[in-house]
N, C-alpha and C positions, 0 to 999 in steps of 0.2 A: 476532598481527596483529589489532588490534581497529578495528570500525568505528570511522572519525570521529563522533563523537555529533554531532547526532543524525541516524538515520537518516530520509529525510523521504519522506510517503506528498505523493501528487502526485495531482490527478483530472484530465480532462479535458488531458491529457500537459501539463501548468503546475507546474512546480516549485516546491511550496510554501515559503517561506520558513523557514528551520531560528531564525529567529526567532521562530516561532510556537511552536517547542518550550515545554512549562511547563519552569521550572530545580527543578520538583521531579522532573520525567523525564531528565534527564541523566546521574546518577549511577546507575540501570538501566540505560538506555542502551548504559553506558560499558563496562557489564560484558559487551556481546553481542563475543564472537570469533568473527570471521569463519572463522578456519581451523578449529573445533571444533563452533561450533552444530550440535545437531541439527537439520537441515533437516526431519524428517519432526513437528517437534513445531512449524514456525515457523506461525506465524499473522498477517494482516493485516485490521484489521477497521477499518470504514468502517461511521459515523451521518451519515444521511440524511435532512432530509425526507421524508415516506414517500411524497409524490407525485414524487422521483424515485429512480428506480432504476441502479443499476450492470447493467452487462449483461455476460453471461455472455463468456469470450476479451477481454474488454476491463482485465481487472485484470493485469499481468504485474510482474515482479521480474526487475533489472538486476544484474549482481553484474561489478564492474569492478575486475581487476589492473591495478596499474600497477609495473612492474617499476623496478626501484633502476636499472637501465641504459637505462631511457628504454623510453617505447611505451606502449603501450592497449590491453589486451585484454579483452572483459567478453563475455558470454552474458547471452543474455534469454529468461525464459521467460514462461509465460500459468499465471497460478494458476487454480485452480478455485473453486467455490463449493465451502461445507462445506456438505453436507446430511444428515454424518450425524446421526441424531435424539439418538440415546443425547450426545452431545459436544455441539450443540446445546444440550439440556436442563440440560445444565450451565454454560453461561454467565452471565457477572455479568450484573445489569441495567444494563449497558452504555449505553443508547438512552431519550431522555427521551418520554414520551408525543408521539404525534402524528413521531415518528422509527422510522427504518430502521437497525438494526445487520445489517451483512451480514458474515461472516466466510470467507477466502480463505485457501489452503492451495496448496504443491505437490503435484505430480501424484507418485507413485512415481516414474512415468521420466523426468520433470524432475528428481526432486531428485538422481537418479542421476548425472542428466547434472552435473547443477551440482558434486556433491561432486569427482567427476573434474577438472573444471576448476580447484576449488580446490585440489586434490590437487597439479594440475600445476602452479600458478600460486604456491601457498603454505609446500609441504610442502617438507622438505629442506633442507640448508644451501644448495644454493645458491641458493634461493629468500627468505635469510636480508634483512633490507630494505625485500622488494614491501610494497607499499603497497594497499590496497583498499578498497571500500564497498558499500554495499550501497542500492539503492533501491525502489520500488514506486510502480507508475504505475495509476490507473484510468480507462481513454483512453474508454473509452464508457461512456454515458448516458442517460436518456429520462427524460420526464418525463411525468405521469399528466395535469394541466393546463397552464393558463397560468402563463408566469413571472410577466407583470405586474410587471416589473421589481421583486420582493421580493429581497431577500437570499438566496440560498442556501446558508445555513451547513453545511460539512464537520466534522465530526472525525473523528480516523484514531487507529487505535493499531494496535502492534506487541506480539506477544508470543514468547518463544522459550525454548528450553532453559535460557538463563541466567536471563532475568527471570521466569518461571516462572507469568506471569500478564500479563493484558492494559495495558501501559503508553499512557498516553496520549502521542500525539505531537503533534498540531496541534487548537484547540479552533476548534468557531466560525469558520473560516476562511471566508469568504465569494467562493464561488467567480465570482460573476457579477465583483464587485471584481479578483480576479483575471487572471480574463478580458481585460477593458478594461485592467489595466495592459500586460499583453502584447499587444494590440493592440483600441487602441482602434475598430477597423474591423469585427472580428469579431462577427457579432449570435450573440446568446446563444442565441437561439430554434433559431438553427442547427446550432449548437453540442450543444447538448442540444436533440434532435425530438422529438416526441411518441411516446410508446409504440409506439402502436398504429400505425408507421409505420417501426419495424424487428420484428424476429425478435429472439428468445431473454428474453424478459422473466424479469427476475429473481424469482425466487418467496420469497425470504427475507420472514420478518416483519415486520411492525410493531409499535411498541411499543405496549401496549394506552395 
């Protein structure tokens, strides 16, 4: 059972357009199985402006059966931040100056939970059919200044057991543009507060 390519990273709970995918990432993509990936090798990583930040329980991953006899069933969990140093220091240069590459990982007893679930939802003939997909949302945000109604462009990638490296998924997405197509009522300012007006600030780097 393989994902639908492409899998799409999402921020501020906005479903990014799988049109933003590049068609040179499809064919990685295509090769991620859902019933097999290793979970403890997946990766989601998110560039940023560096004046906003992802904040920490606000990145999660959806992972949705949909069974050949009808119904819905999907588990969500909260990825973590990567802080280890030594995996860290091995990253591509990902993030263009004056950006934020922040990289998110399952927890141990999230990925336990999740494999169970696909266990039950994938595994076996008579599971032979289901259908599933896989997504990642990063629902909170802050921001170091003012928007000053600029652009604030996303890119996101995925990495996992099969692609063996970080694929890009969405370039450039402009998340303020976003925003207002989903509802032009919503102020952005709100949307994304100022730092220093929540808890858990993100401590990932900048790019020099």
């Amino acid at each position: 059972m393989r994902i639908p390519p492409p899998a799409c990273l999402v921020l501020a709970g906005l479903l990014a357009a799988c049109g933003h995918v590049p068609l040179t990432s499809l064919p990685k993509l295509s090769k991620i199985d859902i019933r097999t990936t290793q979970l403890a090798d997946l990766r989601a990583g998110i560039s940023l402006p560096a004046d906003i930040r992802a904040l920490p329980g606000g990145v999660t991953m959806t992972i949705v059966a949909l069974p050949k006899d009808g119904g819905r069933h999907e588990r969500k969990v909260v990825l973590e931040e990567v802080r280890d140093a030594s995996e860290l220091a091995k990253l591509p240069v990902l993030a263009a100056p004056g950006r934020r590459f922040t990289v998110f990982r399952l927890s141990d007893g999230d990925a336990a939970r999740v494999s169970a679930f696909r266990e039950e939802m994938f595994v076996g003939p008579q599971n032979s059919g289901n259908r599933g997909s896989l997504a990642m949302a990063a629902e909170k945000a802050c921001r170091l200044g003012d928007l000053s109604g600029k652009p604030i462009p996303m890119t996101s990638y995925l990495k996992t057991s099969e692609t063996q490296d970080y694929v890009l998924l969405t370039r450039d997405v402009d998340l303020g543009e976003a925003v207002r197509s989903v509802d032009p009522k919503l102020d952005l300012a709100t949307a994304i507060p100022p730092c220093d007006a929540v808890s858990g600030l993100s401590g990932s780097r900048a790019a020099p």
